[in-house]
N, CA and C atoms as a LAMMPS dump frame, in Angstrom:
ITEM: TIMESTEP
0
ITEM: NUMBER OF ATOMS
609
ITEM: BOX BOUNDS ff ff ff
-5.0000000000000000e+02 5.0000000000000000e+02
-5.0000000000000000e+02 5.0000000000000000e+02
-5.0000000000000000e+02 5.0000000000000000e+02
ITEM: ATOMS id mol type element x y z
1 1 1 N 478.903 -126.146 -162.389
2 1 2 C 477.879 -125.544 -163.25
3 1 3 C 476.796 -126.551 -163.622
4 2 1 N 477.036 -127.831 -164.171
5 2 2 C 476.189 -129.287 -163.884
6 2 3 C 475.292 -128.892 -163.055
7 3 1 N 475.792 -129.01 -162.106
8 3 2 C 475.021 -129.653 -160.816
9 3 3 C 473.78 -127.866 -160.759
10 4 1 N 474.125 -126.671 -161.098
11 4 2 C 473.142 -125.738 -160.968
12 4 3 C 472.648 -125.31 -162.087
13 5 1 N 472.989 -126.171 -163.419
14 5 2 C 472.208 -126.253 -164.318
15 5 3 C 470.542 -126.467 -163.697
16 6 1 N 471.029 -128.55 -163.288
17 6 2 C 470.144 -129.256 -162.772
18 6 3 C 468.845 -128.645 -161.568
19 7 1 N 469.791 -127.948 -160.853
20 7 2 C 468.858 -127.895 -159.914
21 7 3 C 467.603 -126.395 -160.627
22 8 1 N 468.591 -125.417 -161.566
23 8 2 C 467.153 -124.738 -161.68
24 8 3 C 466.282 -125.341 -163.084
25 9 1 N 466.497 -126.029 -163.477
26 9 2 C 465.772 -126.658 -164.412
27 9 3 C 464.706 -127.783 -164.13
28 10 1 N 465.377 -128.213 -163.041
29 10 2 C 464.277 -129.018 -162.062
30 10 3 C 463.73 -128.297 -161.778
31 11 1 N 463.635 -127.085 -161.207
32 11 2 C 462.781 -125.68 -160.521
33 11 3 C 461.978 -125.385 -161.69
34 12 1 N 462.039 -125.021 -162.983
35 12 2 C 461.171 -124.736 -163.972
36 12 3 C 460.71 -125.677 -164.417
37 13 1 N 460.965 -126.555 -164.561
38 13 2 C 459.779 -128.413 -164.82
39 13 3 C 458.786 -128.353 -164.073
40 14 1 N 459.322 -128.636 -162.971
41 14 2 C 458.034 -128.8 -162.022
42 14 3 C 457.185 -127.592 -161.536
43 15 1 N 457.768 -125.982 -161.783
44 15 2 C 456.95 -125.238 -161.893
45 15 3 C 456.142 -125.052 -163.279
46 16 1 N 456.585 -125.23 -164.115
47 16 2 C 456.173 -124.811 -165.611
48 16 3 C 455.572 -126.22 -166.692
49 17 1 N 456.294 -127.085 -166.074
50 17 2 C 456.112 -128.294 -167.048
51 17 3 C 457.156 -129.091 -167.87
52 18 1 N 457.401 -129.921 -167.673
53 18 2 C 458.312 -130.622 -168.69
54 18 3 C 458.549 -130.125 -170.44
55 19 1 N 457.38 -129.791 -170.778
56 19 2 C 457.138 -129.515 -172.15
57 19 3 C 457.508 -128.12 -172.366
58 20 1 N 456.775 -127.661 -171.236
59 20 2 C 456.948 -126.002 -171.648
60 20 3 C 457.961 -125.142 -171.525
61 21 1 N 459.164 -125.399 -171.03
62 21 2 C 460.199 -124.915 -170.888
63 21 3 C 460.929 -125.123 -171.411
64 22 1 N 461.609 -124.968 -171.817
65 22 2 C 462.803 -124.105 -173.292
66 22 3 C 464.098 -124.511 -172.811
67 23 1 N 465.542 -125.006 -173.62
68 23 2 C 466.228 -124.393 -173.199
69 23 3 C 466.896 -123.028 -172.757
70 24 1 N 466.631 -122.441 -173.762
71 24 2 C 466.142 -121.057 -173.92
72 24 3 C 466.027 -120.373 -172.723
73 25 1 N 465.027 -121.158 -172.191
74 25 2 C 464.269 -120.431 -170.946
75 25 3 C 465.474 -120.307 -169.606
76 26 1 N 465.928 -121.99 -169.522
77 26 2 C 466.576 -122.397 -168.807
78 26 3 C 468.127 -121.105 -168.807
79 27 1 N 468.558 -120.899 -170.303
80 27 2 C 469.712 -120.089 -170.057
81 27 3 C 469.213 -118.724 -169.792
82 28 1 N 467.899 -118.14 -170.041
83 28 2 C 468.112 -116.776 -169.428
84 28 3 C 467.562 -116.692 -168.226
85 29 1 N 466.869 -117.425 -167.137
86 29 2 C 467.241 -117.713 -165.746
87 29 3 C 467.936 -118.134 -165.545
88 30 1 N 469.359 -118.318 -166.27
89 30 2 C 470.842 -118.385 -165.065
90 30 3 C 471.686 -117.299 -165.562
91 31 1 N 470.754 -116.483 -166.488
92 31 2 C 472.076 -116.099 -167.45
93 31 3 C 473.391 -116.505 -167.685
94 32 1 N 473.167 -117.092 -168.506
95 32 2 C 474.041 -118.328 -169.323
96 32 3 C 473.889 -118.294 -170.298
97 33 1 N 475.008 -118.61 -171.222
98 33 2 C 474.989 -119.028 -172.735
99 33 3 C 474.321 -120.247 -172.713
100 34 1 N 472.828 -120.531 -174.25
101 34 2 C 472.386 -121.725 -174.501
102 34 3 C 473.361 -122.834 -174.151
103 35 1 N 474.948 -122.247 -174.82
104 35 2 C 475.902 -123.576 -175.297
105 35 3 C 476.782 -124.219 -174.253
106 36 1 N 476.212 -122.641 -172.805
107 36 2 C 476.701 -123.818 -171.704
108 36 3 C 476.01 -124.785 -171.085
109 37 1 N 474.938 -125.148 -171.523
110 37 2 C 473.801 -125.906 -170.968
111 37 3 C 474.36 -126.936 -172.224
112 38 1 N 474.291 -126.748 -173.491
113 38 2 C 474.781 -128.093 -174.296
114 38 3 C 476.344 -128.533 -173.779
115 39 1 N 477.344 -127.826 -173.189
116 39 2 C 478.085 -128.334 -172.977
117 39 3 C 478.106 -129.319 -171.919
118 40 1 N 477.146 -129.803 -171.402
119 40 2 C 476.826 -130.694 -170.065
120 40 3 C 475.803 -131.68 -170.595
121 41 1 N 474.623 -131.14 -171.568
122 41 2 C 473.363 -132.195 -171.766
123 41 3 C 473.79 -131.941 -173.56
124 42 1 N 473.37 -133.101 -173.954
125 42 2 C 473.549 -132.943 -175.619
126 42 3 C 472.247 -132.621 -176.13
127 43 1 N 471.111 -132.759 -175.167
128 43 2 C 469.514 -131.95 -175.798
129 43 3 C 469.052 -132.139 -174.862
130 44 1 N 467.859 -131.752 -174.532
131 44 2 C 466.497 -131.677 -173.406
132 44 3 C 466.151 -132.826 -173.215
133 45 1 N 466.408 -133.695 -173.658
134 45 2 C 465.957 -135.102 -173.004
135 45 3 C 466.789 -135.659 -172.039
136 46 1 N 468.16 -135.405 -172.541
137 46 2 C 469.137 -135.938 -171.832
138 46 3 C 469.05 -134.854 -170.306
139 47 1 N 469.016 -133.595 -170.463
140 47 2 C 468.822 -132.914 -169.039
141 47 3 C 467.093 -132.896 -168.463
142 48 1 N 466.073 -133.483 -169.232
143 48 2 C 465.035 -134.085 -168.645
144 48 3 C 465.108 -135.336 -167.705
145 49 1 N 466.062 -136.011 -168.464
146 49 2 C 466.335 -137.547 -167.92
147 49 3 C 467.461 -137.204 -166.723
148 50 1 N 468.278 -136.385 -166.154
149 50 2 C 469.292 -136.059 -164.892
150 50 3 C 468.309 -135.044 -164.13
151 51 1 N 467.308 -134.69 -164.681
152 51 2 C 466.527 -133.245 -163.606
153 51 3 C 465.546 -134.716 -162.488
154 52 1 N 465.311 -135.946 -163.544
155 52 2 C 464.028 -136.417 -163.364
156 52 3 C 464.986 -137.087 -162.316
157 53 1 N 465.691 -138.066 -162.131
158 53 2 C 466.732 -139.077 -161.922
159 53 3 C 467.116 -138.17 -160.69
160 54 1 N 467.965 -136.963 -160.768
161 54 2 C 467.925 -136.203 -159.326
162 54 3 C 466.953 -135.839 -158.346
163 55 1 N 465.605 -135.831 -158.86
164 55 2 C 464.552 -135.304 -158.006
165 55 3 C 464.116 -137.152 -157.244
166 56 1 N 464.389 -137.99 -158.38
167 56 2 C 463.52 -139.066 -157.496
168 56 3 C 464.727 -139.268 -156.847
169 57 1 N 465.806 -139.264 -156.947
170 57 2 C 467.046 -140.126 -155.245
171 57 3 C 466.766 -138.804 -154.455
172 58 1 N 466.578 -137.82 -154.752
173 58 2 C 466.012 -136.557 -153.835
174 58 3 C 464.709 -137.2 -152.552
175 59 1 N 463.733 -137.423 -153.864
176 59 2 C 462.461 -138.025 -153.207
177 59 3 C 462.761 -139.377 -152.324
178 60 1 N 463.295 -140.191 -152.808
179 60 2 C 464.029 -141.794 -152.342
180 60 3 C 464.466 -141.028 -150.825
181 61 1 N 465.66 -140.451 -150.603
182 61 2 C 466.323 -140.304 -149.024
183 61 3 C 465.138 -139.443 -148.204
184 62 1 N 464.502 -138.812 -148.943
185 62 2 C 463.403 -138.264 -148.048
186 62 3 C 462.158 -139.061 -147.165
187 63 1 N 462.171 -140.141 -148.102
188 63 2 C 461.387 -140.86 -147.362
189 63 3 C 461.977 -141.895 -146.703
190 64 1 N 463.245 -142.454 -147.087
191 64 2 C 463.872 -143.164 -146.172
192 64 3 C 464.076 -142.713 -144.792
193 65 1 N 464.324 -141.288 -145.078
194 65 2 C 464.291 -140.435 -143.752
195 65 3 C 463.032 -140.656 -142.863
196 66 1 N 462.311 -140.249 -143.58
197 66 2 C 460.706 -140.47 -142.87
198 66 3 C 460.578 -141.776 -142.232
199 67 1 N 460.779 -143.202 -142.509
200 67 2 C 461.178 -144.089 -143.067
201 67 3 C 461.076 -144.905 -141.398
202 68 1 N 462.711 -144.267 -140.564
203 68 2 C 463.419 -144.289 -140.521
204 68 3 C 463.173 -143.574 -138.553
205 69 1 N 462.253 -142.968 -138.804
206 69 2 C 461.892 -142.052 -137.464
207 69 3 C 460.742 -143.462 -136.764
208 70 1 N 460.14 -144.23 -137.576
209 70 2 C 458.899 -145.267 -137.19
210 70 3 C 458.103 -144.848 -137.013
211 71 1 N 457.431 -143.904 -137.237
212 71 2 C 456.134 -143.505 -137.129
213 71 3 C 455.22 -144.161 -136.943
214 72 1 N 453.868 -144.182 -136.058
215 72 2 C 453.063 -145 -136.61
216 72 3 C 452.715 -145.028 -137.846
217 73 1 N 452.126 -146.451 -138.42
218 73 2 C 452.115 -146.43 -139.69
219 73 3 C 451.418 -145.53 -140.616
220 74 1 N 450.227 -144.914 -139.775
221 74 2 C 449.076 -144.421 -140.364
222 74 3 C 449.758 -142.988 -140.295
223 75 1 N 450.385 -142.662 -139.831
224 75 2 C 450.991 -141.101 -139.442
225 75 3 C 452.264 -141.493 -140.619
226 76 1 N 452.941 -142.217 -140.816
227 76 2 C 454.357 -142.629 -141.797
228 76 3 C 453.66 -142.043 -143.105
229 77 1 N 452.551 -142.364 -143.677
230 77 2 C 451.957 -142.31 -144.332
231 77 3 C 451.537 -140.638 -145.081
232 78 1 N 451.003 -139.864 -143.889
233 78 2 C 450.353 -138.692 -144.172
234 78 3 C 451.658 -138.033 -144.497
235 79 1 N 452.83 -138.117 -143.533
236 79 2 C 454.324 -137.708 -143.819
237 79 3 C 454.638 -137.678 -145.116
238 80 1 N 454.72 -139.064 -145.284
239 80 2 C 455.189 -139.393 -146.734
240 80 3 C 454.369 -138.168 -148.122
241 81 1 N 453.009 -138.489 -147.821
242 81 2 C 452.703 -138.031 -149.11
243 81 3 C 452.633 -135.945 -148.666
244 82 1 N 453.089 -135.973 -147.594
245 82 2 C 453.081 -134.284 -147.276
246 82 3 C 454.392 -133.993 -147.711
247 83 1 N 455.431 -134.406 -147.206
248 83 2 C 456.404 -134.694 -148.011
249 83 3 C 456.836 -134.811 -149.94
250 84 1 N 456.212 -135.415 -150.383
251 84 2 C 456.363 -135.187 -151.839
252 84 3 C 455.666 -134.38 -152.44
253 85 1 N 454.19 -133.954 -152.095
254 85 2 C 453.016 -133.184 -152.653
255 85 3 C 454.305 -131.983 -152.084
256 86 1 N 454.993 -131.804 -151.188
257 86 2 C 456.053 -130.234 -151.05
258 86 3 C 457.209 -130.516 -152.028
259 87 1 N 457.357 -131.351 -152.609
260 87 2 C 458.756 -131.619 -153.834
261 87 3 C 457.819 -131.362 -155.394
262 88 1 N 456.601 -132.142 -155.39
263 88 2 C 456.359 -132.189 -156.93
264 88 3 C 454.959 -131.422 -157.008
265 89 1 N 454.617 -130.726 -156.14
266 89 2 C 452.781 -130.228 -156.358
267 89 3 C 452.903 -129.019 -157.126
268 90 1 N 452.079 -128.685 -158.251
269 90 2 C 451.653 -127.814 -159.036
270 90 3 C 450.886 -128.089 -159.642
271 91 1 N 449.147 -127.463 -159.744
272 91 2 C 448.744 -128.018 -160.218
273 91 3 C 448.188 -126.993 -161.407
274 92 1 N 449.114 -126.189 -162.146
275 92 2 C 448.856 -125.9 -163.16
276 92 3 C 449.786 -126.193 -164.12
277 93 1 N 450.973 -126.574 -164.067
278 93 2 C 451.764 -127.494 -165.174
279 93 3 C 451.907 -128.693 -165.465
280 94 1 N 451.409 -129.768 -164.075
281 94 2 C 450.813 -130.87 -164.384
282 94 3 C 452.262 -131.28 -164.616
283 95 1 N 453.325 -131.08 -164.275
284 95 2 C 454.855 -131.612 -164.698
285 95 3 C 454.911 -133.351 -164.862
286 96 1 N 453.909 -133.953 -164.129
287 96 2 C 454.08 -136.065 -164.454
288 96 3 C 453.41 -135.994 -165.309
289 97 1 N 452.134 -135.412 -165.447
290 97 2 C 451.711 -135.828 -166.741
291 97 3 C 452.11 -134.944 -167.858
292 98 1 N 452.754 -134.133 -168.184
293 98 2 C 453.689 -133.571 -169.443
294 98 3 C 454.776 -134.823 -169.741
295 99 1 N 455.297 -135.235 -168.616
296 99 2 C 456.609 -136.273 -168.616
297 99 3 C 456.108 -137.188 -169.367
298 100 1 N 454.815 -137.776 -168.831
299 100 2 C 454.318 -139.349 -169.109
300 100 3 C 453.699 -139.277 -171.103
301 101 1 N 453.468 -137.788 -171.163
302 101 2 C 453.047 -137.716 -172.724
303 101 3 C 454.342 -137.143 -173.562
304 102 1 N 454.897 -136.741 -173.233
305 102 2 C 456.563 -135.893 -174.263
306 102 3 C 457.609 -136.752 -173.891
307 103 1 N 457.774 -137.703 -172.896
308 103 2 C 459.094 -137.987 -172.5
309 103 3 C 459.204 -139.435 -172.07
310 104 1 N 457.858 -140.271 -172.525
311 104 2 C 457.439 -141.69 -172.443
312 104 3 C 458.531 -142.559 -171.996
313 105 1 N 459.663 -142.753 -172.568
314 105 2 C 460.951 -143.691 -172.013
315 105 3 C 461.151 -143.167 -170.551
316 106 1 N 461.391 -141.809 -170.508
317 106 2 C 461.756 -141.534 -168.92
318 106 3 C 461.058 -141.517 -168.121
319 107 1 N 459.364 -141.414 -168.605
320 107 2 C 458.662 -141.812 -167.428
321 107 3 C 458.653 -143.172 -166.899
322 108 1 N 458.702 -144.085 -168.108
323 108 2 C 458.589 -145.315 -167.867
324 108 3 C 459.354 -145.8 -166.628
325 109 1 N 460.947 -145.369 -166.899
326 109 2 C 462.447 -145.865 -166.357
327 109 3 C 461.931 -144.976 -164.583
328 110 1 N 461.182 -144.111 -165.153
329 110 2 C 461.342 -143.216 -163.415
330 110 3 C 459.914 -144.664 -162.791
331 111 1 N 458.94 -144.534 -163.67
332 111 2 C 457.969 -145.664 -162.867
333 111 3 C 458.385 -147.24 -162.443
334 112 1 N 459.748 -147.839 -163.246
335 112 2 C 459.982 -148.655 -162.816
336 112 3 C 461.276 -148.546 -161.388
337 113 1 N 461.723 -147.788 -161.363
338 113 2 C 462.344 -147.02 -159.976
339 113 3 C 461.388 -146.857 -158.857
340 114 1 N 460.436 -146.322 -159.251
341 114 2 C 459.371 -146.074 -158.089
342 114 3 C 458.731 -147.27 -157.647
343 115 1 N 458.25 -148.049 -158.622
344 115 2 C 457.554 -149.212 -157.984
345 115 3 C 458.351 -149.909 -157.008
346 116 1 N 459.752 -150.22 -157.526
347 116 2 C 460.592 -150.95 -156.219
348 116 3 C 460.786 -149.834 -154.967
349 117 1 N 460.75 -149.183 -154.742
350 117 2 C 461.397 -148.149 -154.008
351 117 3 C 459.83 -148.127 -152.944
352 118 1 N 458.61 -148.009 -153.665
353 118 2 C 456.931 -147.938 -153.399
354 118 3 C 456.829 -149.272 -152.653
355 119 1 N 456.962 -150.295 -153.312
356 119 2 C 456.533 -151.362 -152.884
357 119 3 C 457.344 -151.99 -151.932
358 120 1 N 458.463 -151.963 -151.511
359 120 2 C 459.664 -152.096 -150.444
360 120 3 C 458.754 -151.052 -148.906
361 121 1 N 458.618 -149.927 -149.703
362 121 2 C 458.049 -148.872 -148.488
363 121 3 C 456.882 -149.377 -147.901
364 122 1 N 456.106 -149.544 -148.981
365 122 2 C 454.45 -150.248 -148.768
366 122 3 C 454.802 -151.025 -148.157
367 123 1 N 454.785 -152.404 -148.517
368 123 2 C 455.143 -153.623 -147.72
369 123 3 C 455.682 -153.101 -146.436
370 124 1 N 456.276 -152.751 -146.097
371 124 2 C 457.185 -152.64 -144.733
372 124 3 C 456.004 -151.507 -143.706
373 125 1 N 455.348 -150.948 -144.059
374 125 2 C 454.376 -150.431 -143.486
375 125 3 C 453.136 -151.389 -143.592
376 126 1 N 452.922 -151.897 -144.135
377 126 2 C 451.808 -152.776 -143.996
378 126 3 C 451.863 -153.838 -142.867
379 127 1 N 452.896 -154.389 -142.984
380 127 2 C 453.544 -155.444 -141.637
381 127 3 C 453.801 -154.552 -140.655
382 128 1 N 454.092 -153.306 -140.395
383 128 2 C 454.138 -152.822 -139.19
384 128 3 C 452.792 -152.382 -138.624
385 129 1 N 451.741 -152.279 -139.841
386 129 2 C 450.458 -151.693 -139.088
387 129 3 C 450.075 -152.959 -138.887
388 130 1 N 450.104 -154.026 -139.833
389 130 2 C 449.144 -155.404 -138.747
390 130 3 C 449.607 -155.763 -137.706
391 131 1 N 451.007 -155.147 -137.43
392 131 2 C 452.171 -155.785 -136.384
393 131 3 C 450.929 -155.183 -134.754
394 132 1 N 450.62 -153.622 -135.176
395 132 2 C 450.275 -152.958 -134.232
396 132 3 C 448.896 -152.931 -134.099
397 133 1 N 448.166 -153.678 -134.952
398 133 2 C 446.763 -154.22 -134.594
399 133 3 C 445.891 -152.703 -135.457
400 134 1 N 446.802 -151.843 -136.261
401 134 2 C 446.169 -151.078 -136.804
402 134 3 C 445.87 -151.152 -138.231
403 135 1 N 445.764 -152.277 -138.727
404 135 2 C 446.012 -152.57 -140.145
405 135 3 C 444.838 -154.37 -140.133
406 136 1 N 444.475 -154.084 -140.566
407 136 2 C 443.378 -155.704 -140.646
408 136 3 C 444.488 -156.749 -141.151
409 137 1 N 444.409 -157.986 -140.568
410 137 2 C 445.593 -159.155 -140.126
411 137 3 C 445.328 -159.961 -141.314
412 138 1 N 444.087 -159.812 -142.269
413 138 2 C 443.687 -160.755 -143.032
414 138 3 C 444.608 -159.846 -144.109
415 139 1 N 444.838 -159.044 -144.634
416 139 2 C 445.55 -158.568 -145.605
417 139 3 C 446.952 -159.026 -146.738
418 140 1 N 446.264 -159.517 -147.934
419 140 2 C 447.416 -159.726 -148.834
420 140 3 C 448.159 -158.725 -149.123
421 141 1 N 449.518 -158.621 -148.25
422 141 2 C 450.181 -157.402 -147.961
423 141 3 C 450.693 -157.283 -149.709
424 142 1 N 451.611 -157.845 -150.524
425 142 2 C 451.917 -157.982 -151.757
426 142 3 C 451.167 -157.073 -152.9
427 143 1 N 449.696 -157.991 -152.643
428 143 2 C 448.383 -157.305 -153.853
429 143 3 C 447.881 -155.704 -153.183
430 144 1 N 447.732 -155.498 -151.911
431 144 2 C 447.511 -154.634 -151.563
432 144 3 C 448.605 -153.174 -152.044
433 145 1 N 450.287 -153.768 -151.39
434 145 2 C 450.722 -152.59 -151.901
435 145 3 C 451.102 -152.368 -153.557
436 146 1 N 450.819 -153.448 -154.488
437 146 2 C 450.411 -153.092 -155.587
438 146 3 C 449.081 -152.311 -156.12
439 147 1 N 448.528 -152.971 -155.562
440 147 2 C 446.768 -151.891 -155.934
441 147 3 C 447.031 -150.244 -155.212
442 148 1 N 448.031 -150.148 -154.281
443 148 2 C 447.959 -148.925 -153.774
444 148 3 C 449.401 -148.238 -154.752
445 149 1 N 450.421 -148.769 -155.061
446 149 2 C 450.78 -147.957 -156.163
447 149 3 C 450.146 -147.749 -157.637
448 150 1 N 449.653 -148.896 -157.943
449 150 2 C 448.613 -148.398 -159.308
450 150 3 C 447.634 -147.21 -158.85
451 151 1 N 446.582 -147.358 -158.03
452 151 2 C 445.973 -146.314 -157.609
453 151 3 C 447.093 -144.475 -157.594
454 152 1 N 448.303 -144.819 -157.16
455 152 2 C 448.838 -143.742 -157.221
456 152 3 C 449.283 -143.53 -158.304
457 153 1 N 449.547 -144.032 -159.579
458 153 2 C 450.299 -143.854 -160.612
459 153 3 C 448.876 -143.205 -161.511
460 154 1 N 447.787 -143.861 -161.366
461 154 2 C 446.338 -144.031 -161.704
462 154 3 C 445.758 -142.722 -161.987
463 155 1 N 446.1 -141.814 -160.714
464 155 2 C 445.212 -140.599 -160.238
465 155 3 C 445.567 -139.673 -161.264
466 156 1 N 447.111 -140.283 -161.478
467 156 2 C 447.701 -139.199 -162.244
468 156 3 C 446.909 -138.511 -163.849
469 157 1 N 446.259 -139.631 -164.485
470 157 2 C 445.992 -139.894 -165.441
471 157 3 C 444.819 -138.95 -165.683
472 158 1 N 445.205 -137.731 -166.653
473 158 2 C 444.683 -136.583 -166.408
474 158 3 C 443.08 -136.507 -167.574
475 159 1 N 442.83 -137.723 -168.213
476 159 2 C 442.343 -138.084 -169.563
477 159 3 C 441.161 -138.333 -168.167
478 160 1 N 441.604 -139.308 -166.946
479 160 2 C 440.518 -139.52 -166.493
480 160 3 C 440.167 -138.886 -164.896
481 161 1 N 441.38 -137.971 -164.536
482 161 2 C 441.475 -136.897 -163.497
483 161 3 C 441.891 -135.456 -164
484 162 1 N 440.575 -134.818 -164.768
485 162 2 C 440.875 -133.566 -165.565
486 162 3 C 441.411 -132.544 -164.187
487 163 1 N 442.758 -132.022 -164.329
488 163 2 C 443.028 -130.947 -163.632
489 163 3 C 442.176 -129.978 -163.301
490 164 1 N 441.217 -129.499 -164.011
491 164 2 C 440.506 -128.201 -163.733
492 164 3 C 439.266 -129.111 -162.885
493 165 1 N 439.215 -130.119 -162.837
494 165 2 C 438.255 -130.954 -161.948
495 165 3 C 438.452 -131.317 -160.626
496 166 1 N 439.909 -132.087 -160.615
497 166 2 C 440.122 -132.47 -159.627
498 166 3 C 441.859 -132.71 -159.359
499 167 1 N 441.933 -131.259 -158.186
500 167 2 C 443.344 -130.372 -158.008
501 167 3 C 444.176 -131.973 -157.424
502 168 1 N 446.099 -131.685 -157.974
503 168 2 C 446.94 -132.59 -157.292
504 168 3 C 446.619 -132.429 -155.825
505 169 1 N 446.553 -131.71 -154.931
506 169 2 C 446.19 -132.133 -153.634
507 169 3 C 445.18 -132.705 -153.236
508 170 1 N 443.855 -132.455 -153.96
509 170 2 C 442.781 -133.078 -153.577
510 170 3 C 442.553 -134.928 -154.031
511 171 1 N 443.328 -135.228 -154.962
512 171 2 C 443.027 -136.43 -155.389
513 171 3 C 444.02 -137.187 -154.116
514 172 1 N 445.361 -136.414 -154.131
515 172 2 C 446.254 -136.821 -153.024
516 172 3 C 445.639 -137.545 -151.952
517 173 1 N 444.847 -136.403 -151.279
518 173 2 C 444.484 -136.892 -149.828
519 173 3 C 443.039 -137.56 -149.64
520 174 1 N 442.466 -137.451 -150.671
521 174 2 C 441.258 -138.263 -150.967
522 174 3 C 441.796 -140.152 -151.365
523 175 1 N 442.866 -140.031 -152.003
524 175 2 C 443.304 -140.762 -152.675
525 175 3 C 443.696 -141.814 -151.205
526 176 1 N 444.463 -141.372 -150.678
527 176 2 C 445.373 -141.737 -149.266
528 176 3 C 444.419 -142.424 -147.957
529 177 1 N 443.013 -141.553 -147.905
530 177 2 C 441.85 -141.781 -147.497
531 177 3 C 441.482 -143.197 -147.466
532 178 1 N 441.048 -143.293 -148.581
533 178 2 C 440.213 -143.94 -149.845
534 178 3 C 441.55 -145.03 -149.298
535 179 1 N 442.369 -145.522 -149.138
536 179 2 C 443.037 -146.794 -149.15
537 179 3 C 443.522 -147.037 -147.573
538 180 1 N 443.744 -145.961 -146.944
539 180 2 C 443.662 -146.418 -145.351
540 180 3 C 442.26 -146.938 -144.689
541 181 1 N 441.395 -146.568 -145.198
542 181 2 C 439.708 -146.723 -144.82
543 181 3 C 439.597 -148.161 -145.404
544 182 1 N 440.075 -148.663 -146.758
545 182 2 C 439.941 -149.967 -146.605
546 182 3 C 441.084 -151.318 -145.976
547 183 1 N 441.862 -150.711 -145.434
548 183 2 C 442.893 -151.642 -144.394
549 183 3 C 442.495 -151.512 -143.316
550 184 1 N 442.132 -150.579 -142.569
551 184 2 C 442.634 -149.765 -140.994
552 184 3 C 441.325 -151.217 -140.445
553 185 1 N 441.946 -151.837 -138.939
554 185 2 C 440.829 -151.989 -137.808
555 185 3 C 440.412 -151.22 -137.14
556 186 1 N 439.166 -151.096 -136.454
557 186 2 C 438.013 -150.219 -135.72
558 186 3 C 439.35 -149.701 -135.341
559 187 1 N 440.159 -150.05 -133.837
560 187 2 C 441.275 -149.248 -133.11
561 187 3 C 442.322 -148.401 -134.479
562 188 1 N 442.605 -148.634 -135.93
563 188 2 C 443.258 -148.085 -136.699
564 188 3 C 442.357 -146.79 -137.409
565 189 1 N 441.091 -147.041 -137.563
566 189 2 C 439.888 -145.949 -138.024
567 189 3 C 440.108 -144.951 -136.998
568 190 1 N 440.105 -145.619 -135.25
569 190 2 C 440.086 -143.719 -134.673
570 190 3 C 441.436 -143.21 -134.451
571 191 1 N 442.499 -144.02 -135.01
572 191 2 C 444.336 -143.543 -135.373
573 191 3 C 443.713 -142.102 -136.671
574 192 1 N 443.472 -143.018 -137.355
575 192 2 C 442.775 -142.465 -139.248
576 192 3 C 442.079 -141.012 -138.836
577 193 1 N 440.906 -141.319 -138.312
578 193 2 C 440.383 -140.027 -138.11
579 193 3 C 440.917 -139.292 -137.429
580 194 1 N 441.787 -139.371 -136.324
581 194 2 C 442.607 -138.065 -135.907
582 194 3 C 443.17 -137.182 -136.419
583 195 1 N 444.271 -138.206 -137.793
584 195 2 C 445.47 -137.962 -138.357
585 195 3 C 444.045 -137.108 -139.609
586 196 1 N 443.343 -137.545 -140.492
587 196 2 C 442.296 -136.162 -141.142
588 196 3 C 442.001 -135.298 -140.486
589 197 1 N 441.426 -135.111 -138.898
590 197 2 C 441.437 -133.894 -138.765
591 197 3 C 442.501 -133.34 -138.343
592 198 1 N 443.597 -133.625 -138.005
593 198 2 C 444.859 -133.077 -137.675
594 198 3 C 445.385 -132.022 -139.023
595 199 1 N 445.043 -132.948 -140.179
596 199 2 C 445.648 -132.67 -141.402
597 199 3 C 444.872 -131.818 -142.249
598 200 1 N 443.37 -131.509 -141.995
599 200 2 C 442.551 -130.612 -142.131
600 200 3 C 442.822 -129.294 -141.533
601 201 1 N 442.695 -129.52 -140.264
602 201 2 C 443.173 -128.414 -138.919
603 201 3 C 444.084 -127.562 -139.495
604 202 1 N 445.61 -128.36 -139.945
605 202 2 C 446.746 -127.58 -140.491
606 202 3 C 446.683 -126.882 -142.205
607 203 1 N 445.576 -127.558 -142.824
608 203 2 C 445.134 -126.938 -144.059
609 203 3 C 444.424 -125.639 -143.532
């Protein structure tokens, strides 16, 4: 019962929002007693903090998977973030940024998870694209895949990426753009431009 607590409560977070969903809510989409949901979480933080914690080792093997196939780097890439924008995209509940304002400790603990998990990934794609002459050789691989997870943690920040301005997919792939365009060599730019219109094409 745990374990399908979790999974539809993860389903109403990330459809609805961290904030906006109820326990309440949670027991009359399973129809369930409130008190079997307290008999597993002692309040909403504590089953905020196992919904959040399951979705990222969710997110974690998915991209290890991806990971894992070698893609070229520039293609590893579009995967990756097609891949999670299909786990966490909604862009009318805004579910990271509800987290990052109601639930501050667990975002924190989920951002310090991600950065190692980000920057292990980064790095290891960065050395494989200079490996393949598609990535510029002069590159401080380190500062780079730090500036490219701040940039991703960054976008999020809805004070200065108003949702009704600018949709989670669009900052996504603008975003993704915007940082392959400043690594890629001439031979990695016409990798780049394929993989946009490929990824246009299928939009």
């Amino acid at each position: 019962m745990k374990e399908k607590i979790v999974l539809k409560a993860t389903a109403l977070f990330l459809k609805l929002g961290f904030k906006s969903v109820t326990m309440d809510d949670i027991a009359n989409e399973m129809a369930i007693s409130k008190k079997t949901i307290y008999t597993h979480f002692k309040n909403k933080t504590a089953l905020v903090k196992e919904c959040t914690c399951n979705l990222m080792h969710s997110i974690t093997i998915g991209i290890d998977e991806i990971c894992a196939l070698n893609h070229n780097p520039i293609e590893e890439l579009f995967e990756i973030k097609k891949f999670v924008m299909g786990k966490i995209e909604d862009d009318n509940s805004s579910p990271q940024y509800q987290l990052q304002k109601y639930y501050p400790e667990i975002s924190e603990d989920l951002k310090e998870s991600h950065f190692e998990k980000m920057m292990e990934c980064t790095r290891t794609n960065l050395r494989r694209g200079i490996e393949q002459g598609l990535y510029r050789s002069n590159l401080d691989i380190d500062f780079i895949a730090r500036l490219y997870f701040l940039g991703i943690h960054g976008t999020k920040n809805q004070n200065l990426f108003p949702i009704e301005k600018f949709s989670t997919k669009f900052i996504s792939e603008e975003y993704l753009e915007y940082h392959l365009r400043g690594i890629v060599t001439p031979e990695g730019f016409i990798t780049l431009k394929k993989f946009i219109k490929e990824h246009q094409t299928n939009d």
